[in-house]
C-alpha positions in Angstrom: 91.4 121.3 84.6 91.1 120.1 88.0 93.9 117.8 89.7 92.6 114.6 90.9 93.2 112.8 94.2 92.6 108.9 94.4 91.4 108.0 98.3 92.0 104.4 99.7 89.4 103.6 102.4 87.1 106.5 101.7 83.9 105.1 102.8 84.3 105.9 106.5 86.4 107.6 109.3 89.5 109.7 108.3 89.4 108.7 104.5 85.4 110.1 103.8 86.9 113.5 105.7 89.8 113.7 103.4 87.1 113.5 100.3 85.0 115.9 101.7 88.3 118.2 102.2 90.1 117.9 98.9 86.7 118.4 96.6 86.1 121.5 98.7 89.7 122.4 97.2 88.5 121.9 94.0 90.3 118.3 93.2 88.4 115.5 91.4 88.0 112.1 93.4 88.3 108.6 92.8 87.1 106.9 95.7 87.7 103.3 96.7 86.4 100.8 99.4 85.0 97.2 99.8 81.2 99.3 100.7 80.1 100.1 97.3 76.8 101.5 98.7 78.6 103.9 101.2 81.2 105.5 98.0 77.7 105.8 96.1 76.1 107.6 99.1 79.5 109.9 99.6 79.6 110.7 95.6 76.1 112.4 95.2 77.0 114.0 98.5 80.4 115.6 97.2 78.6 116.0 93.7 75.5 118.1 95.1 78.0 120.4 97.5 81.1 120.8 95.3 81.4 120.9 91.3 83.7 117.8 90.5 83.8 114.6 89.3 83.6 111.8 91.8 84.4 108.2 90.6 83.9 105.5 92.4 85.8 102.2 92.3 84.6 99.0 94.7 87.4 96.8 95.8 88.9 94.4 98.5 92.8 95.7 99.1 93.0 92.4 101.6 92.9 90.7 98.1 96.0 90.3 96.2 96.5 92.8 93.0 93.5 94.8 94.1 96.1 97.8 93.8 97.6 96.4 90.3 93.8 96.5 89.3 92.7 100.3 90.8 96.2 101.4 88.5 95.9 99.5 85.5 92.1 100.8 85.6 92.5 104.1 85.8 95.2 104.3 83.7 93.4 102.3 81.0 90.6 105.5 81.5 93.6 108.0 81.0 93.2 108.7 84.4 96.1 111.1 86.3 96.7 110.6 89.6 98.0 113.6 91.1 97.6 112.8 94.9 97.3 109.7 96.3 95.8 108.9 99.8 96.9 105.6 101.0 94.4 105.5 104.1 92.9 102.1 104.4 93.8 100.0 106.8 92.8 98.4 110.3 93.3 96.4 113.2 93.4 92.8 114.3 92.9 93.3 118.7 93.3 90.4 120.8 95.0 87.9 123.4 97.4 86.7 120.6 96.9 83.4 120.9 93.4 84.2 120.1 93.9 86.2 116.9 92.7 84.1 113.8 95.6 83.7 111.6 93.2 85.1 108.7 92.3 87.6 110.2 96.2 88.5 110.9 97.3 88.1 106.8 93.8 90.2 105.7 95.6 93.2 107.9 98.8 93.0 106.6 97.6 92.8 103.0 96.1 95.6 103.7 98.2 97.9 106.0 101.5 96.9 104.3 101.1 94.9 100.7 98.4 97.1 99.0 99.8 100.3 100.4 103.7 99.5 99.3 102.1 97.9 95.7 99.7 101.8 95.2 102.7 103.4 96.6 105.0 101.4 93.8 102.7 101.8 91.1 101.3 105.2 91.3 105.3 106.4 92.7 106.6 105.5 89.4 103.9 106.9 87.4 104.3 110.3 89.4 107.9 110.2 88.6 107.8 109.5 84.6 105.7 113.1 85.1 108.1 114.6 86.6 105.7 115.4 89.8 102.6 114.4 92.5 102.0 113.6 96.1 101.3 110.8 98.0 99.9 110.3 101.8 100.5 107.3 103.3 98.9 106.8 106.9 100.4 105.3 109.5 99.9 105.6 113.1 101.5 106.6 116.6 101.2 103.0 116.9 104.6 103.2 114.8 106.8 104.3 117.3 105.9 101.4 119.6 105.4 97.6 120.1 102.2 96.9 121.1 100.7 94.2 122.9 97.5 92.5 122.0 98.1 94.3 118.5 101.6 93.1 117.7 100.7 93.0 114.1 98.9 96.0 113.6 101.5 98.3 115.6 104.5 96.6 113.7 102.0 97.1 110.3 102.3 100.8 111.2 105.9 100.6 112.1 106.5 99.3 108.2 104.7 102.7 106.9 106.3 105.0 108.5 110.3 103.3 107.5 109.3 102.4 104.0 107.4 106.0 103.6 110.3 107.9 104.6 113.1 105.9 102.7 110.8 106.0 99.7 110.3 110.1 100.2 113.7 110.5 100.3 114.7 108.9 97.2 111.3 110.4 95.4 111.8 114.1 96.3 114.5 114.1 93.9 112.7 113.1 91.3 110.0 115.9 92.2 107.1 113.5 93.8 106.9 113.8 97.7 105.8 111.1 99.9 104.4 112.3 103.5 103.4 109.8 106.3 100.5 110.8 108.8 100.6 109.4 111.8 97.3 110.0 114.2 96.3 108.9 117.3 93.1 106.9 118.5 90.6 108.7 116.4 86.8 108.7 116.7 86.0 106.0 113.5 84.8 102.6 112.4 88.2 101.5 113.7 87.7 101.0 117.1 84.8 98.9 116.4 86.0 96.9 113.7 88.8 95.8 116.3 86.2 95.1 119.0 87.8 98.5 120.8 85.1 100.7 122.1 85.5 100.2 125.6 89.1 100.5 126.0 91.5 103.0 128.4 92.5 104.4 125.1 89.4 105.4 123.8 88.3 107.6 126.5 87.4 110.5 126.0 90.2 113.0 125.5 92.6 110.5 124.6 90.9 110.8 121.1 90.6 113.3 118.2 87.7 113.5 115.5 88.7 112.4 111.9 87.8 115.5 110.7 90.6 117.3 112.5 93.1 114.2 111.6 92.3 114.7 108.1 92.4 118.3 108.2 96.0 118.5 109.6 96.9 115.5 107.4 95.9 117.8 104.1 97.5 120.4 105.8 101.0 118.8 106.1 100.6 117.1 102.7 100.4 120.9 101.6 103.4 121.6 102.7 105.3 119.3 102.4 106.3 117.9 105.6 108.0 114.1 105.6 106.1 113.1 108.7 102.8 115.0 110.3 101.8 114.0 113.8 98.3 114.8 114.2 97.5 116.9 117.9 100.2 118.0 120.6 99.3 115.0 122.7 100.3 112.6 120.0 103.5 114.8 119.4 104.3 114.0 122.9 103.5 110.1 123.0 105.9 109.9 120.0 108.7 111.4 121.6 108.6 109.9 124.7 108.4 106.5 123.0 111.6 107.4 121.6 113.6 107.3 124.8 111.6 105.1 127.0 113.0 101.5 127.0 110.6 99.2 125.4 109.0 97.0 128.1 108.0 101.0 129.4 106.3 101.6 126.3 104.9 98.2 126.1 103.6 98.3 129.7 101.7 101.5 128.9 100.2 100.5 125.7 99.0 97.1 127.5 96.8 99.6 129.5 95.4 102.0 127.2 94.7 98.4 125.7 92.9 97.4 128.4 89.4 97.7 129.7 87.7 100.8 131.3 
């Protein structure tokens, strides 16, 4: 029987790649997004290329319990999670006096309360088995403050601690918890955010999210705490590490900035 991977924010970008990867390995897919239409469309794709079962579940994580309700659902099905992608998420860019307080708590439902309540529910589950995998994405955005995305950098920054302190009390228990931390990546992101024309969307400051979700599956694979996705972003990380903060601030003000 064929182990099945549950994909937050599949619709689109780096999350549709990781579907199109993990049924090519033979794992069966629930899929969930707010586009209904687009999981349908992505479904009888993987379904008429690969020989698994695709199921599709609509929902809003910027709403509260939307996680609660994916678990309880599936679990009502007798559906077992064996890998869980926690991918959806996105950013609020702006003059920060500008940014719509809404818009603000949507994000951080998103990026940090449905991801910690999936990671929570499905953690425990995977534990009582004695076993599983989780994914949560974060960001090179993590390693940094960030101006005119203060909330979305420090979202990241919340992944990538909690991920790790989590992973290092599951791996015990025999469930692993990875964090994959990309670069800018060619996706709906930048556009949602308003982004397109920014320093840091030039072109080869970005990767595809083909090759993000490939080395993401790849590092889930085996087993690594943290995967960094392209040399670039290796570097970016670890100079972020020992440059003082109003350094790293500086720089990310102008890869935030207009062409």
């Amino acid at each position: 029987m064929n182990k099945t991977v549950l994909i937050t924010g599949a619709s689109a970008g780096i999350g549709l790649e990781f579907a199109k990867i993990f049924a090519k390995e033979k794992y069966d897919l629930v899929i969930t997004a707010r586009n209904e239409t687009k999981l349908n469309e992505l479904a009888n794709e993987i379904k008429n290329h690969h020989n698994v079962n695709v199921k599709v579940i609509a929902k809003d994580l910027s709403k509260q319990n939307a996680g609660k309700e994916i678990f309880e659902q599936l679990k009502n099905e007798n559906v077992i999670t064996d890998v869980l992608i926690n991918n959806a998420g996105f950013g609020v860019f702006n003059n920060y006096w500008d940014v719509e307080l809404q818009d603000e708590k949507n994000m951080l439902q998103v990026n940090i309360m449905a991801l910690a309540e999936l990671t929570n529910l499905f953690g425990k589950d995977m534990v009582n088995r004695g076993g599983g995998k989780i994914l949560n994405v974060a960001s090179t955005a993590a390693f940094q403050p960030g101006p005119t995305m203060a909330g979305y950098y420090a979202s990241k920054a919340f992944v990538l601690s909690y991920s790790q302190a989590v992973d290092f009390e599951l791996r015990k228990k025999g469930v692993q918890v990875s964090t994959l931390c990309p670069g800018p990546t060619i996706t709906d992101f930048q556009i949602r955010a308003n982004m397109e024309d920014l320093n840091l969307f030039k072109k080869g400051f970005t990767m595809s999210a083909e090759e993000v979700a490939q080395i993401g599956y790849n590092g889930l694979m085996k087993g690594k705490p943290v995967i960094i996705a392209g040399a670039m972003n290796k570097i970016s990380a670890m100079s972020s590490k020992i440059s003082p903060s109003k350094v790293s601030m500086k720089i990310v003000n102008w890869l935030q900035s207009k062409k």
